[in-house]
NUTIGU-319767 format. One line per 10 residues: number of its first residue (from 1); for each residue y negated, z, x of C-alpha. Coordinates in pm, 1 decimal, padded with zeros to 6 digits, m for minus. Last residue first. Example, Ala and Ser with C-alpha at 12.3 -4.5 7.8 and 13.67 -1.06 7.14 Angstrom:
// residues 2
2> 00106.0:00714.0:01367.0 | 00450.0:00780.0:01230.0
This chain:
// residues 450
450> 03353.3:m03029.8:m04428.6 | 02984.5:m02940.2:m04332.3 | 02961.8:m02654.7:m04087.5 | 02610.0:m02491.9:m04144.2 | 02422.7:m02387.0:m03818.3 | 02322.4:m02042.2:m03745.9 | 02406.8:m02063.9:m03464.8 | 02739.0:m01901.8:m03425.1 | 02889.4:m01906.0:m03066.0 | 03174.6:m02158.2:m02957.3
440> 03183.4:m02392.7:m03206.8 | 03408.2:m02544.5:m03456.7 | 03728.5:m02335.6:m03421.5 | 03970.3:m02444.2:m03651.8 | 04163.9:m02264.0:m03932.9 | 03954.2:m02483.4:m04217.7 | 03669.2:m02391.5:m04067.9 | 03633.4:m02074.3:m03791.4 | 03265.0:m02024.8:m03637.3 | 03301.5:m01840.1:m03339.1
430> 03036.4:m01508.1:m03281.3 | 03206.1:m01286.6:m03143.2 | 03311.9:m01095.8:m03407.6 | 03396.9:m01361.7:m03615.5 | 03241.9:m01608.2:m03836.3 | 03469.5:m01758.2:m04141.1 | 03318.3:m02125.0:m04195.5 | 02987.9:m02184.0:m04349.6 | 03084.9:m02528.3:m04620.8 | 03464.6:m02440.9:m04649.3
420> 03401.3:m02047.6:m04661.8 | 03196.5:m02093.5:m04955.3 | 03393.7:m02314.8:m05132.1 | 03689.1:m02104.0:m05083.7 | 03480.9:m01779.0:m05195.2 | 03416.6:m01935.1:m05556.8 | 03815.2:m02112.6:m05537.4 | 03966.4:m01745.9:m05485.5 | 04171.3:m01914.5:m05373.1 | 04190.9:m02202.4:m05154.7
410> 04514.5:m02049.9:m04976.0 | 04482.8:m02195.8:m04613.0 | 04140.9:m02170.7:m04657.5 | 04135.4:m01796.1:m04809.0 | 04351.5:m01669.2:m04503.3 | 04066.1:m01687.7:m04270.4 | 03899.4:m01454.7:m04499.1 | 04179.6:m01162.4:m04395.7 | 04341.3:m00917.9:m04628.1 | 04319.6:m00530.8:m04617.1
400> 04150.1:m00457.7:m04965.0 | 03811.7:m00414.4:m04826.3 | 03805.9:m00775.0:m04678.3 | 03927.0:m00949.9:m05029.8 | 03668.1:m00682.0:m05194.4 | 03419.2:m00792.7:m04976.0 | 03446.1:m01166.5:m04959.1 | 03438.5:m01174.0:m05352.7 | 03154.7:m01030.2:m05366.8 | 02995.1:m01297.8:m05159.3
390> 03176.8:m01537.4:m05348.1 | 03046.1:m01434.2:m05672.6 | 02705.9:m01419.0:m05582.3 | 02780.4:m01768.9:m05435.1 | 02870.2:m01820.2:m05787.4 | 02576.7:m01728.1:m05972.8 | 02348.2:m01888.0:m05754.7 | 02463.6:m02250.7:m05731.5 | 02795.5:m02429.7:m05740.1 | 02737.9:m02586.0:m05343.8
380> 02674.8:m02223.4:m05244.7 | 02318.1:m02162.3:m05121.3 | 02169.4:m01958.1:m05325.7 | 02440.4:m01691.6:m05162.5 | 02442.1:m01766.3:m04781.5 | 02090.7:m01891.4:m04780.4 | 01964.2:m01508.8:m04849.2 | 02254.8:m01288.4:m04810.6 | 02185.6:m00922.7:m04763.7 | 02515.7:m00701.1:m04672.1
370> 02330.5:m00367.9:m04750.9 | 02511.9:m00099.6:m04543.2 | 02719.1:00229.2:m04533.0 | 03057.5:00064.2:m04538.3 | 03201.0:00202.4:m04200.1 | 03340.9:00075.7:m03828.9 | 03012.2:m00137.2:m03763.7 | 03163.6:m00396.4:m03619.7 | 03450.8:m00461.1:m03814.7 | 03246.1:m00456.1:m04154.4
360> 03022.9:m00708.4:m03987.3 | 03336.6:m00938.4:m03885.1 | 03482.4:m00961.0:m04235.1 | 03148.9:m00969.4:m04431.6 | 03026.8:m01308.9:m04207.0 | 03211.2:m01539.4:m04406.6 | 03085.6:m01448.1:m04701.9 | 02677.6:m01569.7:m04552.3 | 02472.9:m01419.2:m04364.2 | 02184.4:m01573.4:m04214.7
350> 01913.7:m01308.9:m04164.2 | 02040.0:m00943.1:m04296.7 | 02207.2:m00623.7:m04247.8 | 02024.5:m00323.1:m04401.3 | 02102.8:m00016.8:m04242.2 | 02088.5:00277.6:m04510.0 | 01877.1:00579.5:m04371.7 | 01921.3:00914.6:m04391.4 | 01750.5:01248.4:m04489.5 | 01566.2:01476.3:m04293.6
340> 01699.9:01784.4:m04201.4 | 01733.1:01803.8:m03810.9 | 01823.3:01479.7:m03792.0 | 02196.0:01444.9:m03902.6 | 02387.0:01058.4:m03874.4 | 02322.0:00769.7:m04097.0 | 02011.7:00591.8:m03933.0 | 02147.2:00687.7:m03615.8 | 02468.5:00544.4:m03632.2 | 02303.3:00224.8:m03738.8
330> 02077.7:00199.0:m03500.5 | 02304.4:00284.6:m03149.4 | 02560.9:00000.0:m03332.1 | 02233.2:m00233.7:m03381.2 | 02131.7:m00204.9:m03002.7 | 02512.0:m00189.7:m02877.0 | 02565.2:m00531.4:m03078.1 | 02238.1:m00701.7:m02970.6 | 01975.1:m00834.2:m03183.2 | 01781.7:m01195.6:m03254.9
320> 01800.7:m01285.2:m03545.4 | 02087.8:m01537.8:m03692.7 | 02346.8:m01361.3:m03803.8 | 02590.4:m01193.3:m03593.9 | 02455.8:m00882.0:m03469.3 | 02344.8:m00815.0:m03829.1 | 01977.3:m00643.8:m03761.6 | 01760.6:m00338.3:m03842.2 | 01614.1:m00392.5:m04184.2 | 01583.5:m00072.2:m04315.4
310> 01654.3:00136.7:m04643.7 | 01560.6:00484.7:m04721.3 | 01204.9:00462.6:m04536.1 | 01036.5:00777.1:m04530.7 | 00754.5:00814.8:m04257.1 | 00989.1:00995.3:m04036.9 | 01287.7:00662.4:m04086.0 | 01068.6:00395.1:m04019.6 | 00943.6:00587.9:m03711.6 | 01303.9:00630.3:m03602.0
300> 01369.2:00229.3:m03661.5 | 01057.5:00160.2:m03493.7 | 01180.4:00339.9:m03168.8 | 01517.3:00224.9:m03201.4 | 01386.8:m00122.8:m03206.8 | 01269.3:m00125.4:m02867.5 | 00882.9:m00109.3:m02730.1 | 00693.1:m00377.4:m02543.3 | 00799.2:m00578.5:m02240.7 | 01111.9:m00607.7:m02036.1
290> 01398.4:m00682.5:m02285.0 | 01139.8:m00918.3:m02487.5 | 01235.7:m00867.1:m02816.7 | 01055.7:m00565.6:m02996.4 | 00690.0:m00549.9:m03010.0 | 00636.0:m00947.9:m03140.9 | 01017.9:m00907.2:m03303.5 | 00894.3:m00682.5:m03528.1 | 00649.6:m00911.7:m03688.8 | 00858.2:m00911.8:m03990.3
280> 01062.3:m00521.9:m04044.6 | 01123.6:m00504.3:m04407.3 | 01150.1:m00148.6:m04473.6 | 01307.2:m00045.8:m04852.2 | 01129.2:00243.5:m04971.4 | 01348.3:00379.3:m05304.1 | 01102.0:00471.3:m05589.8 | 01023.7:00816.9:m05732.5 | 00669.0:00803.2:m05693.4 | 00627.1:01073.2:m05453.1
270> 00252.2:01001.0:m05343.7 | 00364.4:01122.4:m04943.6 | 00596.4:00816.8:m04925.1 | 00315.7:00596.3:m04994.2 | 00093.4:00755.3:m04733.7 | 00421.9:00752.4:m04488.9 | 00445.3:00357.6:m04575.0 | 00007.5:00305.2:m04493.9 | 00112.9:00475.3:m04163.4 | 00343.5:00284.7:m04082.0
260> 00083.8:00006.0:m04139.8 | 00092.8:m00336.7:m04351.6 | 00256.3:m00544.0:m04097.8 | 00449.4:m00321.1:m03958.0 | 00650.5:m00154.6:m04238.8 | 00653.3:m00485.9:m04455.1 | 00726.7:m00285.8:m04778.9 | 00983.5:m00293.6:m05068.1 | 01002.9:m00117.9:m05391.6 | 01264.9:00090.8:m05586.6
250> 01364.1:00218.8:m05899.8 | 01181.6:00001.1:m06135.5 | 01149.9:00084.0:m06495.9 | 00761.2:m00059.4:m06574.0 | 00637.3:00226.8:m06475.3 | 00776.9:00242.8:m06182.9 | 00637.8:m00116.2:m06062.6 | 00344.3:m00030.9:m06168.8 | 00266.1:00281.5:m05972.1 | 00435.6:00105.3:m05677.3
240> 00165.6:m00227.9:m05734.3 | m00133.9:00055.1:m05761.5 | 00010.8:00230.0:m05479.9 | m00017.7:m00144.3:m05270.9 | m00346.2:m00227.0:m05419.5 | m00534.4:00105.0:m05290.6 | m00351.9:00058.3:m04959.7 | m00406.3:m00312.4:m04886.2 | m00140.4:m00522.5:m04985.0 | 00290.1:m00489.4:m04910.4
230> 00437.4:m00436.9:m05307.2 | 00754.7:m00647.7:m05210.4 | 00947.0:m00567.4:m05550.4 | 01275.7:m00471.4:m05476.8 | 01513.5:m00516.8:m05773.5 | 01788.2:m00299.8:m05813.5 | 02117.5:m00310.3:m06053.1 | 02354.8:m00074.3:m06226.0 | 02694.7:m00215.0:m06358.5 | 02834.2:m00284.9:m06687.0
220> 02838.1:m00664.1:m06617.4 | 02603.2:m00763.7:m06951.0 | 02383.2:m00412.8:m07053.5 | 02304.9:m00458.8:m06630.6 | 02248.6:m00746.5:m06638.7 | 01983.6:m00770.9:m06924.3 | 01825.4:m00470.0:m06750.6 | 01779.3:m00688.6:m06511.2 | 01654.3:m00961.3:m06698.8 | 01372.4:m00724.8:m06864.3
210> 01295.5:m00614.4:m06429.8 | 01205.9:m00962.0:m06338.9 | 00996.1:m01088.3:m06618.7 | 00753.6:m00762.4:m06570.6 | 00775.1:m00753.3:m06197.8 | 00696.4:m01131.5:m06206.2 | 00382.9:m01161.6:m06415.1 | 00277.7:m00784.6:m06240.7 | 00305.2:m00996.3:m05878.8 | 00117.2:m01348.4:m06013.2
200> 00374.6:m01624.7:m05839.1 | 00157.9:m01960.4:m05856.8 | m00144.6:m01784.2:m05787.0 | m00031.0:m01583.0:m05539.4 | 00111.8:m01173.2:m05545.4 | 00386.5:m01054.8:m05280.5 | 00594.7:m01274.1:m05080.2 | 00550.7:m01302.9:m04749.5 | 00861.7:m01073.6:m04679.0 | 01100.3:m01210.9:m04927.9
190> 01163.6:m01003.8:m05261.5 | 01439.2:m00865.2:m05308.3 | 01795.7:m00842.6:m05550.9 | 02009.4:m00541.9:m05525.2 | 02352.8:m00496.9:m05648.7 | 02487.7:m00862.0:m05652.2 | 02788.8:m00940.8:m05884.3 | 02740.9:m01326.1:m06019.7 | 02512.0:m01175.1:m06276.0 | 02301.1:m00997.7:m06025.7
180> 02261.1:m01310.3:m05911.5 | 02223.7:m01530.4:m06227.9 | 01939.7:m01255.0:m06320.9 | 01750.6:m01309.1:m06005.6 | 01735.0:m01658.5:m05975.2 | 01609.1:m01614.4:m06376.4 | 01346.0:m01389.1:m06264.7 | 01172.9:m01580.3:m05975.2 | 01215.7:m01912.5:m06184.0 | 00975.4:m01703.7:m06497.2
170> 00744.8:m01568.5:m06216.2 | 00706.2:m01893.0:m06058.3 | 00909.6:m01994.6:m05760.0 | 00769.0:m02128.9:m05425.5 | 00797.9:m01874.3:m05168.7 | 01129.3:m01746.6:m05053.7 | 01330.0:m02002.2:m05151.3 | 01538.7:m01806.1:m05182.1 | 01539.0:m01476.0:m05365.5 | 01661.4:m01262.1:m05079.5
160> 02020.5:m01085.8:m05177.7 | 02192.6:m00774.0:m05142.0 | 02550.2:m00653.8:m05174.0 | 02605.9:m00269.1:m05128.3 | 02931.8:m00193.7:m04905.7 | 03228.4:m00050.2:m05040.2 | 03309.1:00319.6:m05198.5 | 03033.2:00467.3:m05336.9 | 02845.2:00229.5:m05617.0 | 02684.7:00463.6:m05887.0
150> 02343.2:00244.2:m05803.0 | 02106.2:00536.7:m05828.6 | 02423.2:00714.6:m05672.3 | 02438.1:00492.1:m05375.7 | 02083.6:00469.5:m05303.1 | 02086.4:00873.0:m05372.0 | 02336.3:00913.8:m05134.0 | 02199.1:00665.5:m04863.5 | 01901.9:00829.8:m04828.2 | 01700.7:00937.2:m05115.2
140> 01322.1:01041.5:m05068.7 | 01340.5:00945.2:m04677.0 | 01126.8:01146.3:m04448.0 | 00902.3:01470.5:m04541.9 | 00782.5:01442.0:m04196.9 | 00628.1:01805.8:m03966.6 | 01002.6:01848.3:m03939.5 | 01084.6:01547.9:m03691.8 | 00783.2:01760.0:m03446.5 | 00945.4:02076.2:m03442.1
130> 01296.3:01970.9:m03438.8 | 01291.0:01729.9:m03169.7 | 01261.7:01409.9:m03074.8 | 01401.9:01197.8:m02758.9 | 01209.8:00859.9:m02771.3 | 01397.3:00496.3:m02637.5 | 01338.8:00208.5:m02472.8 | 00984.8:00190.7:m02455.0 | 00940.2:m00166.5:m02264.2 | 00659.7:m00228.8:m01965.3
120> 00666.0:m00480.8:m01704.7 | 00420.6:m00619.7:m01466.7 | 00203.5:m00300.9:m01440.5 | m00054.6:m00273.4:m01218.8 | m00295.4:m00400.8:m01501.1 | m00249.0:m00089.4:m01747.7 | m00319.3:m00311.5:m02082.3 | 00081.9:m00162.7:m02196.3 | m00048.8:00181.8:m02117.7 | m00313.0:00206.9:m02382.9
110> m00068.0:00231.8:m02658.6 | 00297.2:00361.3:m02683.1 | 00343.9:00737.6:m02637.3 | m00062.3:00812.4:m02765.0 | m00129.8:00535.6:m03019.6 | 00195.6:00538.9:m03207.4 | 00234.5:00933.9:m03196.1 | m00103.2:00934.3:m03343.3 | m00030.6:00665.1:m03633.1 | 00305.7:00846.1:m03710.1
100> 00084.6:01126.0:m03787.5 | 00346.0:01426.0:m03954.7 | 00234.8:01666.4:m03687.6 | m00037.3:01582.8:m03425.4 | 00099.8:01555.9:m03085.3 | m00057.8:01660.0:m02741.5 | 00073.4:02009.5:m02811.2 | 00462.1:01928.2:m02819.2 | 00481.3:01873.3:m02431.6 | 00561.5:01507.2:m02334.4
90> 00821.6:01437.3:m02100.1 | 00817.0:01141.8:m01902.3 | 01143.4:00967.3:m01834.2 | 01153.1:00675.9:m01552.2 | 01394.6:00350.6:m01563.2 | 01343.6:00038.8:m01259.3 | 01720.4:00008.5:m01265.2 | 01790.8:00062.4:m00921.3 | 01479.7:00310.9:m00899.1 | 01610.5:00569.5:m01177.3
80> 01313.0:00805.9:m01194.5 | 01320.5:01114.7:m01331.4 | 01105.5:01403.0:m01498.7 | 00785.8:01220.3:m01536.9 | 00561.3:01519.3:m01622.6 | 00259.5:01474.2:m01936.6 | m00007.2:01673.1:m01901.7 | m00100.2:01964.1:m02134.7 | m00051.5:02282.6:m02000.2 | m00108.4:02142.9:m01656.1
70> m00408.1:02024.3:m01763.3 | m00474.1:02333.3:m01911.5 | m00447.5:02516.7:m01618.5 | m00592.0:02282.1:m01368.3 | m00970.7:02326.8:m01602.0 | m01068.6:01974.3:m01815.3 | m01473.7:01912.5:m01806.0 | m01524.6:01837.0:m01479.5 | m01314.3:01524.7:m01453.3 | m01154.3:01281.5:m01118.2
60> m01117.4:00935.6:m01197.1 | m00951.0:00665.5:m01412.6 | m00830.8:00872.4:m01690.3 | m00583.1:01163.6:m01739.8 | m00504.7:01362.6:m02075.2 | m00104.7:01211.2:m02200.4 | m00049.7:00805.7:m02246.4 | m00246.8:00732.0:m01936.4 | m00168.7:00985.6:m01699.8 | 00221.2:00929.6:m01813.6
50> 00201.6:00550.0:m01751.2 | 00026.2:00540.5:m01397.7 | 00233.8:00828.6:m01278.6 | 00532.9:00625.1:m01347.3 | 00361.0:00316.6:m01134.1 | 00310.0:00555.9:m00909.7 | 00676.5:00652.6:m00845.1 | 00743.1:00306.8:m00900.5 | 00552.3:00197.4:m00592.5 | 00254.5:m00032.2:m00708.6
40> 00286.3:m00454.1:m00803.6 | 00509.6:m00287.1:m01143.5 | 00807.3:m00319.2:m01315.2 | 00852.5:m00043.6:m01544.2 | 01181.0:00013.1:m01791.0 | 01045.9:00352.4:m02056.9 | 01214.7:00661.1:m02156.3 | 01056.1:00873.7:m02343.2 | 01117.2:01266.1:m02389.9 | 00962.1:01496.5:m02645.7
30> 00870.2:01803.7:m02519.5 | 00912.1:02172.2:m02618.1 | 01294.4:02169.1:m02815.9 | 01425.0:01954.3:m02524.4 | 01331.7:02247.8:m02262.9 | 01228.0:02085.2:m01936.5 | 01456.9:02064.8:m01663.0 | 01230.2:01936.3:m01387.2 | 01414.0:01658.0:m01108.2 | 01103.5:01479.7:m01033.3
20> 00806.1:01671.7:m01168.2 | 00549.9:01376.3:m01075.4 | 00259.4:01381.9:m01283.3 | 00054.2:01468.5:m00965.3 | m00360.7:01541.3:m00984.6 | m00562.5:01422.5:m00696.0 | m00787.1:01279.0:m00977.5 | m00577.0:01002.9:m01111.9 | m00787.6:00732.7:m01032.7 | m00966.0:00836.9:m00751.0
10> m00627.2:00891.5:m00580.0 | m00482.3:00589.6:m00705.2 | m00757.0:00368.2:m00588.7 | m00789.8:00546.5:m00233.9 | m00453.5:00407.6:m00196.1 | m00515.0:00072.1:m00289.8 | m00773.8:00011.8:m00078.2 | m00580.4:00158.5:00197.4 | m00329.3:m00085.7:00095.9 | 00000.0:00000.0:00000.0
């Protein structure tokens, strides 16, 4: 390092060291990042860099904080891992405000990524604990009072996108709907950039939407849910909840990122009685560059403080982007104990189709998740209806013990058959099966036309 360079740093960072290499700090005092850095500067600097930044220092030496409470209050990177360029900082409990998912946001995860020594920056992952996760109210339901809204408690819950996603008028909207709930779906949504134009009015469609479910429901015996995507500025977006409940609905949807974490925990806090399902688009701007931004698991745990019962978090073999150790870490999460607050169902989605059900179910070892087909139920060469039927189909076959690959030798069941002969059975790793024969090598998300 350049003398420059050195006298920099020292400015910089006030003679004051973050390092605490090696430290044992108490788990139920801190919460604990860990971050990837690349960076022009040694990493031990570069680490020093991040947890001055994100905790009380600045870019030279103060007056107006005393060593003692600095000390109190300064974050302490706890470990470096030089071979693979990982450091945890530990961040006492008194730089955070409780229940602000906003203030978290801003503090662990803002001003450092504009540091310019740093080349590469990605939040991996954010150790909680009890303190702070109980200053959230969390989830309203969870997965037990998804599955007992819906009375549905031993398989998987089938979703669907109305598709296309923009285009249809309210009536269209509905009647898509109806045929799929119909056909044996449990939840029907709305698309992420859908929410009120002038071809699509939002109370028009809410309105037509929930009368034919209720139709459904009096016609297949079963309990349905729409999710009405009620993502607008905050006033608008409780007034759209507000209605929506009124009206009969259970359970609404919101674009988490796009319209504010925040803005979700506010909606949470109004206790409407709906189910928060968390679309995640624009995720992938934070999320999927391996060296730069912040992971998934670190949305999916805000998602979960500010009260999100359902969330998109990936398929590992549809077709967005998304690992199978990063969705496996996800959805054990979402279900498993955090120190009181309720769950959160995983909602696979983004190109599934039936012949996907087999190889997700494998994957994920359990039935706690919405399989959401979009394209791989409005899709189906006989329409709607039946490629709800088919996709239902697919589970129950799967659940009972039997194989999909099986159905095109067999044909039957002829809705699922047709399904499977225009997609293919997809397995775990990826290959496309038609007709008993491999027809590619990894899934892309391409159809396979007999």
């Amino acid at each position: 390092m350049s003398k420059l360079r050195g006298r920099y740093m020292e400015q910089k960072y006030g003679g004051y060291s973050y390092l605490h290499l090696g430290e044992k700090v108490d788990a139920e005092k801190f919460l604990i990042a860990k971050f990837y850095i690349e960076s022009s500067l040694p990493l031990e600097k570069a680490a020093e860099a991040v947890a001055a930044e994100s905790s009380v220092g600045t870019w030279t030496k103060l007056t107006t904080i005393d060593e003692q409470s600095l000390a109190q209050k300064a974050a302490r990177v706890i470990d470096i891992d030089k071979r693979n360029n990982l450091v945890t900082i530990a961040y006492p409990n008194i730089l955070w405000e409780r229940g602000s998912v906003a203030q978290l946001m801003s503090g662990i995860s803002g001003n450092i990524f504009g540091l310019k020594e740093l080349r590469a920056l990605k939040l991996l992952d954010v150790r909680f604990n009890r303190e702070y996760v109980r200053g959230y109210i969390g989830p309203a339901f969870g997965i037990e009072g998804i599955r007992a809204i819906l009375n549905v408690y031993d398989r998987p819950l089938l979703g669907t996108i109305i598709k296309p996603k923009l285009g249809l008028d309210p009536l269209q909207h509905a009647k898509v709907a109806y045929q799929a709930w119909l056909g044996g779906v449990d939840i029907v949504k709305d698309d992420e950039n859908l929410t009120s134009m002038d071809f699509n009015n939002f109370y028009r469609r809410i309105r037509l939407t929930l009368e034919l479910k209720r139709k459904a429901e009096l016609e297949t015996g079963e309990r349905k849910i729409y999710l009405p995507n009620v993502t607008a500025k905050p006033e608008e977006m409780l007034r759209r909840a507000q209605f929506v409940r009124q009206e009969g609905g259970r359970a609404v949807m919101v674009d988490i990122l796009t319209a504010g974490l925040s803005q979700v925990s506010q909606l949470r806090d109004y206790d409407l009685g709906v189910v928060l399902h968390g679309h995640r688009a624009m995720h992938a701007a934070l999320t999927r560059d391996p060296k730069w931004g912040v992971s998934m698991m670190f949305i999916a745990k805000l998602a979960r403080l500010a009260g999100i019962d359902e969330l998109h978090i990936g398929t590992v073999i549809g077709k967005m982007e998304g690992g199978r150790d990063e969705v496996l870490s996800m959805h054990r999460f979402l279900r498993s104990p955090w120190f009181g607050l309720k769950t959160t169902m995983h909602v696979a989605s983004g190109g599934l189709h039936p012949g996907h059900v087999e190889a997700l179910l494998e994957i994920l070892g359990d039935t706690d998740v919405i399989i959401n087909m979009g394209g791989g139920i409005h899709g189906h060469p006989q329409g709607t209806y039946v490629g709800a039927r088919a996709a239902r189909q697919a589970i129950d076959l799967v659940l009972s013990g039997n194989h999909l690959a099986k159905v095109l030798e067999t044909k039957q069941p002829q809705e699922l058959y047709q399904a499977l002969k225009t997609w293919g059975v997809v397995d775990k790793n990826g290959r496309v099966i038609t007709e008993g024969v491999v027809k590619s090598s990894t899934y892309r998300h391409v159809l396979v036309q007999e």
